[in-house]
N, C-alpha and C positions, 0 to 999 in steps of 0.2 A: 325504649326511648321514643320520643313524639316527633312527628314533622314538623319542622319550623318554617314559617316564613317572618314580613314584619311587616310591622305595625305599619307604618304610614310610608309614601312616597317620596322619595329623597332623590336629591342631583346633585351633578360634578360636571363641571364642563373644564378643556386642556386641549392641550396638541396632542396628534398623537404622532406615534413615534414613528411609524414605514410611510404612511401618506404626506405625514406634514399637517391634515389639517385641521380645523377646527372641529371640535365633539363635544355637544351633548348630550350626556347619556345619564338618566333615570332609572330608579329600582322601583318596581312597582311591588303591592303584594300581590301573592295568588294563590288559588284552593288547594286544596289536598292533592299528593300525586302531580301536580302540573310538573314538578321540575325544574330546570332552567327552563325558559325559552329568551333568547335575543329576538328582535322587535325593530325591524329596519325602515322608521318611520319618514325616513326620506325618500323613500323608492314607490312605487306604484304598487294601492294595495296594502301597504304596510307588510309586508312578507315576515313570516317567523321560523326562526334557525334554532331548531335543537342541535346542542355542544353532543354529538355523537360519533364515536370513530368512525361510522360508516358518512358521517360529511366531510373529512380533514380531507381538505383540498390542498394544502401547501403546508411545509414544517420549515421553511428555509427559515432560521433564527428567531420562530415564533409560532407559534398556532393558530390556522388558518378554514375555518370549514365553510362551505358552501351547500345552497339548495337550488338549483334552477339557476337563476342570473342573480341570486342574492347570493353576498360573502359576507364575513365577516373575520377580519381580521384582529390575531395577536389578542388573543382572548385570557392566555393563562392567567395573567395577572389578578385578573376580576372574578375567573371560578377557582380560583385560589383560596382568594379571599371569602368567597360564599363556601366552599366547604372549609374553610377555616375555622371559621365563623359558626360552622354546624348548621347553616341556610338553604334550607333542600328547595321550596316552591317560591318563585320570582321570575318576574318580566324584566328585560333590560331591553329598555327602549334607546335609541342610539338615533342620529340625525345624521350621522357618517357612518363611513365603515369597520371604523376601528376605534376601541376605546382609548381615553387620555392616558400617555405613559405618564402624564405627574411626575414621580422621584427617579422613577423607574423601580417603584417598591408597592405590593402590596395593603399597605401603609395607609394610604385617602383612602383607600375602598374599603379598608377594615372601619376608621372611623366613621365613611358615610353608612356602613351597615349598621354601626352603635348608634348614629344618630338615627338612624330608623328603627332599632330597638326589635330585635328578633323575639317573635313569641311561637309559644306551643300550638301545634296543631290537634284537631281530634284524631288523626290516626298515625298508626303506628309508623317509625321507620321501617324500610327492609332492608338488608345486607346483604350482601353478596358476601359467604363467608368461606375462604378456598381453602381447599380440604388436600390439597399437593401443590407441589412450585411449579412453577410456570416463568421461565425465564427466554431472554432475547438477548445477544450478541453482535454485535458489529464491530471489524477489528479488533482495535484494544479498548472498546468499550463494552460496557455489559452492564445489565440490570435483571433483578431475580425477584419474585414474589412469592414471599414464604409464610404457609398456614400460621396465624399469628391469632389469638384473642384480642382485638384491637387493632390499632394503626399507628406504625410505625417504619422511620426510616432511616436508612441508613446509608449516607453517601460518602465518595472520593471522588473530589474536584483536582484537576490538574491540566495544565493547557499539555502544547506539544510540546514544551519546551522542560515539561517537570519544573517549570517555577510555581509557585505561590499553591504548591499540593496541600489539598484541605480537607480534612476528614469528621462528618460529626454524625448523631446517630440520635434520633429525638422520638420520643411516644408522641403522637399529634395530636391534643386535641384542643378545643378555643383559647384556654389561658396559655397554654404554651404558644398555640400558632401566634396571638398577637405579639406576645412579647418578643418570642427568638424567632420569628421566621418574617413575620409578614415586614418591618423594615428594612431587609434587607434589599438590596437595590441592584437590578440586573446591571451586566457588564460587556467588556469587549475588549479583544485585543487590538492592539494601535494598527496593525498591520494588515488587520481584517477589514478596514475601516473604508479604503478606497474600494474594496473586491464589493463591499457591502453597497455602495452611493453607485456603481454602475450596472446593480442588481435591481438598480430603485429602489431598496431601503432604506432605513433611519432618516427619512428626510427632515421628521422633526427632531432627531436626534440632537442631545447638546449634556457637556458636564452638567446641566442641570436634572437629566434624567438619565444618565447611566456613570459608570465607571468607567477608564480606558486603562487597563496596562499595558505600558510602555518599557521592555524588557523590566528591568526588576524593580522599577517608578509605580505609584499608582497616581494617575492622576483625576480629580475628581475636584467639583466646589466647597464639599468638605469632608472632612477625615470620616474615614472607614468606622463605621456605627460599629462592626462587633473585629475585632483580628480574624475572623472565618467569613467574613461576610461572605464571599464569592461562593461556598460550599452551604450555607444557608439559602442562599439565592437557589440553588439549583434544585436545592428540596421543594421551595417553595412552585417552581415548573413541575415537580413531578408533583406535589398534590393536585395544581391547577390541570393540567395535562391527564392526568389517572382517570378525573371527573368526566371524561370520554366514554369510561366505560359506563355509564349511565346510572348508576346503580352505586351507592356507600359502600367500600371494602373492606374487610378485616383482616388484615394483611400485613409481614414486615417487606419490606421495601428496599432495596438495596441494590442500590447503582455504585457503578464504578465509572466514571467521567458521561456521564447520561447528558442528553441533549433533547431539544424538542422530537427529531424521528425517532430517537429508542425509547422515548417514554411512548409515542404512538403506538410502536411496534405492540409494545408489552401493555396497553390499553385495547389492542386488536385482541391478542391473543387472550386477554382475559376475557374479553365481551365473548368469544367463541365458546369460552368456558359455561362463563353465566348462561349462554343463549342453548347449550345442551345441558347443562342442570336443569333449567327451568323447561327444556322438551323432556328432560326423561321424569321432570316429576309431575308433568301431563299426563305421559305415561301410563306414569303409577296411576295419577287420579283415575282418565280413562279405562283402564281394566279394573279397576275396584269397582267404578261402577257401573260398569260392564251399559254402555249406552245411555249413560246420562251424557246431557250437556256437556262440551268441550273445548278451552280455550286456546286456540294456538298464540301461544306467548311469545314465540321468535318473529312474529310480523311483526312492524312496529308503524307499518303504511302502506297504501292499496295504489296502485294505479288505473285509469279508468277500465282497463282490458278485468282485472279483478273487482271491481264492480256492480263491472255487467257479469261475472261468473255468479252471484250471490244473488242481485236485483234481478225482478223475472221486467224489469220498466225498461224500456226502449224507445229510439225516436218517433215523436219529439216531448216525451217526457219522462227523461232521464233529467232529474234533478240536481245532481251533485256530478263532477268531475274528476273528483280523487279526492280519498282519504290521506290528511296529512300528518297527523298522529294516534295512533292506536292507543291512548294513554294506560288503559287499563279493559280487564275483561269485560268491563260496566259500562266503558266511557270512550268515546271519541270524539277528533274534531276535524270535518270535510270541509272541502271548498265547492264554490259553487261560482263563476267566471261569469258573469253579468255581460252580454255582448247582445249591440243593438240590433242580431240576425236573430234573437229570439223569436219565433213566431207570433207570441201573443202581443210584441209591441205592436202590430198591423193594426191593434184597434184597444190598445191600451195604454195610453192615448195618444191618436194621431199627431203630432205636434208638439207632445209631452210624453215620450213613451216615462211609464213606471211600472214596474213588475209587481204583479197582484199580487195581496198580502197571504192569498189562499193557496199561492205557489212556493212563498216562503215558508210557509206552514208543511208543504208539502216536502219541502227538501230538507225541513226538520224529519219528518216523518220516512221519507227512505234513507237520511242518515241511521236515526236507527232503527230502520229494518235492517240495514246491513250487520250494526253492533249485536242484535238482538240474533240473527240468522248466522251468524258464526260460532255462536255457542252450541247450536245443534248440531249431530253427525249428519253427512253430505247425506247419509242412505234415507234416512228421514225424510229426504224432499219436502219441507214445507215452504208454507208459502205467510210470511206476516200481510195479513191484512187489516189496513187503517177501521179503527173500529168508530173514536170517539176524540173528540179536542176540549180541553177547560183553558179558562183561563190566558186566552190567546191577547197579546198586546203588539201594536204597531207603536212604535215610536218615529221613522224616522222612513224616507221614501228610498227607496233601490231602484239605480238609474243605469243604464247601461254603462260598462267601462268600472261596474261596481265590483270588488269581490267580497262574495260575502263569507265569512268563516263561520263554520257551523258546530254547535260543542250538541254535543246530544249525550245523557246518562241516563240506563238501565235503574231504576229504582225497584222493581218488584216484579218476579217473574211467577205466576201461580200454576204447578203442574205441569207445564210447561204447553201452557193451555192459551193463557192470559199474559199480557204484559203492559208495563207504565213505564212513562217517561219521560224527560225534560228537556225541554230544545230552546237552546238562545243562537239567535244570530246576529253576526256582526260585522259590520264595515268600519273600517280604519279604526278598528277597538271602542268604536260606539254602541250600541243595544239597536238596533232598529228592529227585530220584533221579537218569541218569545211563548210559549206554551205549552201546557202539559198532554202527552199523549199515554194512548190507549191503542194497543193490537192483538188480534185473536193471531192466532198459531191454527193453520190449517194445512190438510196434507194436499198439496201439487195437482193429485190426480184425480181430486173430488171435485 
């Protein structure tokens, strides 16, 4: 099966339900591999939040992950929906910090993704496909992930009272997720409901976007869409929640009263999984071929101390600041922090400072040297040196207080001699410049 993203840009704007406040948020398309990324285009910079366990900053009644001083909040709803939907690569660009509860169903975000019309990518899906069960416990709750051909789940819904126990078990995949999962509509008991408002939650809440049981009352703006609703709704968190683990599962699924922290729990624990399969079949690769090339697949991001371990560049031409997604063994995207104590503004231009276009070229260029210098063993000691540039374009000026985000991909490595490559950079998800590179591979000590 193929990567999907869509076809064209689509929006939704709503309250949303723990801040209160207004949001609108955008699906964009995007290339192969990209993934989710959330896109927090109200904050400086435009910062981007990959949905991974290792950023779930808060589970209190929703799912919550952070990067640095960006959040974003009560996310499951909407990567619900996109792996509902079978939609692996998209931008969700947000002007708050939390998407619009709407019904409080996954329901608008399925139709805003039909109206954007998911299509095939050129490459392949991958799976993560578990080969033993891997389960999480807390009191009387519990959730287990069992080797399955496929994706499926199995829950029991029941508050503490043992009213409204609800039991269903569904194969997931798009025709099912629209029809039986994605309408149903998140819930609450009546009595949670103050403990919740002096948490600072639901502030947009209202019958119009959730359910409240009130002992054995439901009360709501209109009747209960399916008599399980409440036990569909919770499937619907653990598909959106699962999507942590980074990676498609083939798996059965099977909670017993499962909430936002145990479906994290059991997203942590699988991502452990996936993150020592994919070391041991490094591994493998590495001794087969005993000194080739080697990609460590458990990083997923560099900070600048791992940088400078790789880059032989130092002050004051170290180019980039940290690596902020490792996307794949080919591809990455660095940052680079634009501030007006850069040296070269001193005379580039006094009054005007702008950052040369042949600097941005350059932090394409130790981007990937660092992508390109990872796949070699450390004992190797080489050194990538800038060989050649084609095809170089400015679009737009880089001014201090800029950040600029840097995507660089490996296209062609020869002997492990020669290498090409592609570098875009970008401020506030604009193009300002742009070019193909060329590096000889040399050994350290020559």
């Amino acid at each position: 099966m193929k990567q999907r993203t869509i076809l064209r840009e689509v929006s939704i704007k709503g309250k949303s339900l723990h801040t209160g406040e207004e949001v609108h948020l955008t699906l964009k398309p995007a290339p192969e591999d990209t993934g989710v990324i959330f896109r927090r285009i109200d904050l400086f910079g435009k910062p981007e939040l990959k949905p991974l366990i290792d950023h779930v900053d808060d589970l209190v009644r929703s799912t919550t992950i952070a990067d640095g001083h960006a959040k974003v909040h009560t996310i499951e709803h909407v990567l619900s929906a996109l792996s509902g939907c079978g939609v692996d690569n998209v931008v969700i660009e947000m002007d708050a910090s939390e998407p619009p509860i709407l019904d409080g169903s996954a329901k608008h975000f399925v139709n805003l993704i039909q109206e954007a019309e998911p299509v095939e990518q050129g490459v392949a899906r991958q799976y993560f496909v578990l080969d033993e069960p891997v389960s999480v416990t807390r009191g009387s709750s519990s959730i287990i992930a069992l080797p399955h051909d496929g994706f499926r789940i199995t829950c029991t819904s029941a508050d503490d009272r043992g009213i409204h126990t609800q039991h269903l078990s569904l194969e997931i995949d798009p025709e099912i997720y629209v029809a039986q999962v994605a309408p149903a509509r998140t819930f609450t008991i009546y009595e949670d409901i103050e403990e919740l408002l002096k948490l600072g939650k639901i502030k947009g809440g209202s019958l119009d976007s959730a359910i409240v049981i009130k002992g054995d009352k439901i009360v709501s703006k209109e009747p209960l869409r399916f008599k399980d609703e409440f036990v569909r709704h919770k499937i619907l968190d653990i598909i959106g929640d699962i999507t942590l683990l980074g990676m498609p599962i083939k798996a059965h699924i099977i909670g017993v009263r499962p909430g936002h922290a145990l479906n994290a729990e059991l997203s942590k624990a699988l991502r452990k999984k996936l993150l020592e399969k994919l070391k041991g079949a490094k591994k493998k690769k590495t001794d087969a071929t005993a000194g080739l090339p080697a990609f460590d697949s458990t990083e997923s991001s560099m900070d600048i101390r791992r940088v400078l371990d790789i880059l032989p560049h130092r002050y004051p031409f170290v180019m980039i600041d940290r690596i902020v997604e490792i996307v794949n063994e080919d591809e990455l995207v660095a940052l680079k922090n634009v501030t007006i104590n850069e040296p070269y503004f001193q005379g580039h231009y006094p009054g005007r400072p702008v950052m040369p276009g042949v600097l941005q070229v350059e932090a394409m260029a130790q981007a990937a040297g660092v992508l390109l210098l990872r796949k070699l063993p450390v004992e190797e000691n080489k050194i990538a040196f800038f060989m050649s540039v084609d095809k170089v374009k400015f679009r737009q000026a880089v001014e201090p207080g800029d950040s600029i985000n840097i995507r660089v991909k490996l296209i062609k490595i020869r002997g492990n001699k020669i290498a090409t490559a592609t570098g875009e950079c970008t401020v506030g998800g604009k193009v300002v410049s742009s070019a193909e590179l060329m590096f000889m591979l040399a050994d350290a000590n020559d």
